[in-house]
N, C-alpha and C positions, 0 to 999 in steps of 0.2 A: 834508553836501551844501553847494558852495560859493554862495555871494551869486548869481554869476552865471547856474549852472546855474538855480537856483531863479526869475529872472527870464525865463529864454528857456524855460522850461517852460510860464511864467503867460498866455505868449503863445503857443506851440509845437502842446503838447500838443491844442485843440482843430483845429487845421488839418488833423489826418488823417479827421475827421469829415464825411459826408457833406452834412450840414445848411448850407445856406449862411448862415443867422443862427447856427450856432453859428462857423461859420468867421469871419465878419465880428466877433462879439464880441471874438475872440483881436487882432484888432488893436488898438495903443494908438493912438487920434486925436490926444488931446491932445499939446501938443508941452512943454509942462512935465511931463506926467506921463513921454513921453520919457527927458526929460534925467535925470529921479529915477531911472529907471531906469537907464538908460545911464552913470549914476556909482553904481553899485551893482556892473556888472561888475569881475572879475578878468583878471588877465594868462593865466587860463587859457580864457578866448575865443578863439577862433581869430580872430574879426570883429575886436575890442578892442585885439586886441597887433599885431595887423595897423596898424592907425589907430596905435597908441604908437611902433610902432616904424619905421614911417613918418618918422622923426627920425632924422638920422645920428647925435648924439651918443647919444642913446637908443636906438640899434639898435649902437652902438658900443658901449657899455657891457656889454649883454648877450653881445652875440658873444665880447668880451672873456674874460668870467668861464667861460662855459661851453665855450669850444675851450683857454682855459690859453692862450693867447697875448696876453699883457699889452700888446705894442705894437703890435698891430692897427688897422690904419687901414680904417674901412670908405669907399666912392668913390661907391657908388652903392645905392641900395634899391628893389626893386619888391618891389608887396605886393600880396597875393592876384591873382599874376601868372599867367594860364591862359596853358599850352601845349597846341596842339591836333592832333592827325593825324588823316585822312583814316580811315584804316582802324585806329585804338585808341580808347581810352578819353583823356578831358581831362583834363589832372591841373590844380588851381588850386593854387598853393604858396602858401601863407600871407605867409611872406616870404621871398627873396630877395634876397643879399645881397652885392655882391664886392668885395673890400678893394684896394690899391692894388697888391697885386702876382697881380691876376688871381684870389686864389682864389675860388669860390665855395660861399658857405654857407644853407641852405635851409633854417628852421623851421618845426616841424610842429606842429599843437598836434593832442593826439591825440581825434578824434571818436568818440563815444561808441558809433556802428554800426562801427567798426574790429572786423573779425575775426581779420585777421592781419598784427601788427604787420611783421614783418621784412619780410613780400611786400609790405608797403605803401613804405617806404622804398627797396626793390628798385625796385619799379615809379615812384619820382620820381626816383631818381636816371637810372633808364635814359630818363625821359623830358629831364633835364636835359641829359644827355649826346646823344640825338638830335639838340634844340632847337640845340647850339651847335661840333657837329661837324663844317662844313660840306663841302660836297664838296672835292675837292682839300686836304683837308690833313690833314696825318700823324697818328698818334694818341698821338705825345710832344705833341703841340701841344692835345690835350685839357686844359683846367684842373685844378687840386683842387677835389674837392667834398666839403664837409661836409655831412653832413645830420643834422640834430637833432632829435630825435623825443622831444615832452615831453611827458608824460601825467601826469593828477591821482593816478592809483594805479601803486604797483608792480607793472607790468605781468609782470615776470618774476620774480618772488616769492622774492629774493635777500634781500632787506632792503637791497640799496644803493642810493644817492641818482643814479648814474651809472654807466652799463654800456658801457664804449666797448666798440667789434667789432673785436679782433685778428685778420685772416687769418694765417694759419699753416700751413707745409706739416706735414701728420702726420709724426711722428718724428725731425724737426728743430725747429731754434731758426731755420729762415730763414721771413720773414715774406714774404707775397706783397705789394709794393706800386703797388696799379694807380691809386692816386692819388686813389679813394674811403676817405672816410671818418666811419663812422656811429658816434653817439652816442644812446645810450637816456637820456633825465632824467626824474626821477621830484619829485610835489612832495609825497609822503606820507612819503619816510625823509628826516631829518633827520639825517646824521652828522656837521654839525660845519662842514662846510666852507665857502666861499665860494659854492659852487654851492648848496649848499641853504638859506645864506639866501639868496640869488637866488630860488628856488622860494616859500620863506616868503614871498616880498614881492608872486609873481607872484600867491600865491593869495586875498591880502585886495587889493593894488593901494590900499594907505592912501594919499589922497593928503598926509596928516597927518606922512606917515612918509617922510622926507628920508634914509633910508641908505642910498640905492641911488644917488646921485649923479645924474646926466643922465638916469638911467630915470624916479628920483624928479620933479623936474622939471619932467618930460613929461605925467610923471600928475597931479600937480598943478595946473599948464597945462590940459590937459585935465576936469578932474575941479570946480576952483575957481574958475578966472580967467572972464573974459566972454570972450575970445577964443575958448576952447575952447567956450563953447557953440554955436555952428554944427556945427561937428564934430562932440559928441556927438548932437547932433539926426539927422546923417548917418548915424551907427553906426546907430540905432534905426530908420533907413530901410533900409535895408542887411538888416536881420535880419527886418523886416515883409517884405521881397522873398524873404529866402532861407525865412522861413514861407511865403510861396505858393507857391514854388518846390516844396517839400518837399510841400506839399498837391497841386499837380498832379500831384507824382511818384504819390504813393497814391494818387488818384483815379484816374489811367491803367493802372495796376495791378491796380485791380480791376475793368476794364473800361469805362470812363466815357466819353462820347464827348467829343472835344474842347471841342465845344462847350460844353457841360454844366461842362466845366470852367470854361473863360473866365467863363461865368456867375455862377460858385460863387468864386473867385477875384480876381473884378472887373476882369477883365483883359481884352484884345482876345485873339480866336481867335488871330492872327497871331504874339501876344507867345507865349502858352502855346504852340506849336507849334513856337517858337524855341527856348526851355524844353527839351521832351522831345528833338524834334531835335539838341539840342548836348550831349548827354551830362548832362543831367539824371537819366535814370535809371541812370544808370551812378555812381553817385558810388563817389569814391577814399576 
């Protein structure tokens, strides 16, 4: 079990509890005990590498290693960037990414209620592709999209560290190319490569540990320096929000009235009803 998981449990796990003093213990108050925490996580946080890679050099780096395209310039980063429709489900991307010649690439960090991987990637890319196809224009004028879906286990029980997704017409060697393209990373096989010490480093995030260049850096920065402590204090806000978030979903679930909630959550009626309203119980 990695450092991180084991932290967002210490706090997590009582917020599905109806009890409002067992809910309110799960919060950390202190803002030192915070930060001890919050330099405990790994790069396999969705919240954490969200905030790291919020850095072009450091979101540059990574992109780098794991698409094999060495001289990739990234241009711009949004992070944990929600796209919303009217009538679907919210997708939040972790990060979002597009280099200087338009393409765009979308990291996932994979959550632990994930039940099916591939539909899950299906379902961000077609929202990516919604978000940026605007009316009047052609669908050569569509960008590339990478989407990279990293998870702590091998999730398709290969033994390999990277599963890219070849379309292929059956019985031929001609590949279909619609200018999607999805990548599996896994941070449990280890064969050797560039990518999988990448994963080695996402999963302890040493700030000790300078071999990962501009990623190193960052975490370091964030993890040692006084600068980064605001920021880390931020993370551990962010995750105190996405635990009540997560406690309202299960309170609402098993029938609770709103109000009941806000009470038990410490929140305004209004906040929690913004909550369920926007695809809180719908999570991707």
């Amino acid at each position: 079990m990695s450092e991180e998981k084991t932290a967002q449990e210490q706090h997590r796990e009582p917020s599905v509890g109806l009890a409002e003093d067992d809910f309110n213990s799960s919060l950390i108050k202190n803002r030192e005990e915070r930060v001890a925490i919050a330099r405990g996580f790994n790069l396999l946080s969705n919240v954490f590498m969200s905030v790291a890679l919020n850095d072009l050099p450091a979101c540059q780096h990574v992109i780098r290693i794991l698409t094999g395209i060495k001289d990739l310039t990234v241009k711009e980063i949004r992070t944990q960037y929600r796209i919303s429709k009217i009538t679907s489900h919210d997708a939040i991307l972790d990060v979002l990414a597009e280099d200087a010649e338009g393409k765009l690439i979308n990291l996932e960090i994979q959550r632990g209620d994930t039940v099916d991987h591939a539909r899950r990637t299906r379902f961000y890319s077609a929202m990516i592709d919604s978000e940026l196809l605007q009316k009047g224009k052609e669908y050569y004028e569509m960008p590339e999209v990478y989407i990279i879906y990293i998870s702590e286990d091998d999730i398709w029980k290969d033994k390999r560290t990277t599963y890219p997704v070849k379309k292929q017409f059956v019985g031929t060697e001609i590949t279909c190319d619609d200018g999607l393209h999805v990548l599996y990373v896994n941070a449990a096989i280890d064969d050797g490569t560039e990518t999988a010490k990448l994963m080695k480093y996402f999963k302890k995030a040493d700030p000790a540990d300078m071999s990962q260049g501009d990623l190193s850096r960052r975490i370091h920065f964030l993890k040692c320096e006084e600068g980064g402590f605001k920021v880390m204090c931020q993370i551990t806000e962010e995750l105190v929000q996405e635990g009540k978030k997560e406690a309202a979903f299960n309170l609402a679930k098993r029938g609770i009235e709103m109000e009941a909630i806000a009470e038990i959550v410490n929140e305004s009626v209004s906040l929690v009803k913004q909550w369920l309203d926007g695809g809180v119980l719908t999570k991707i």
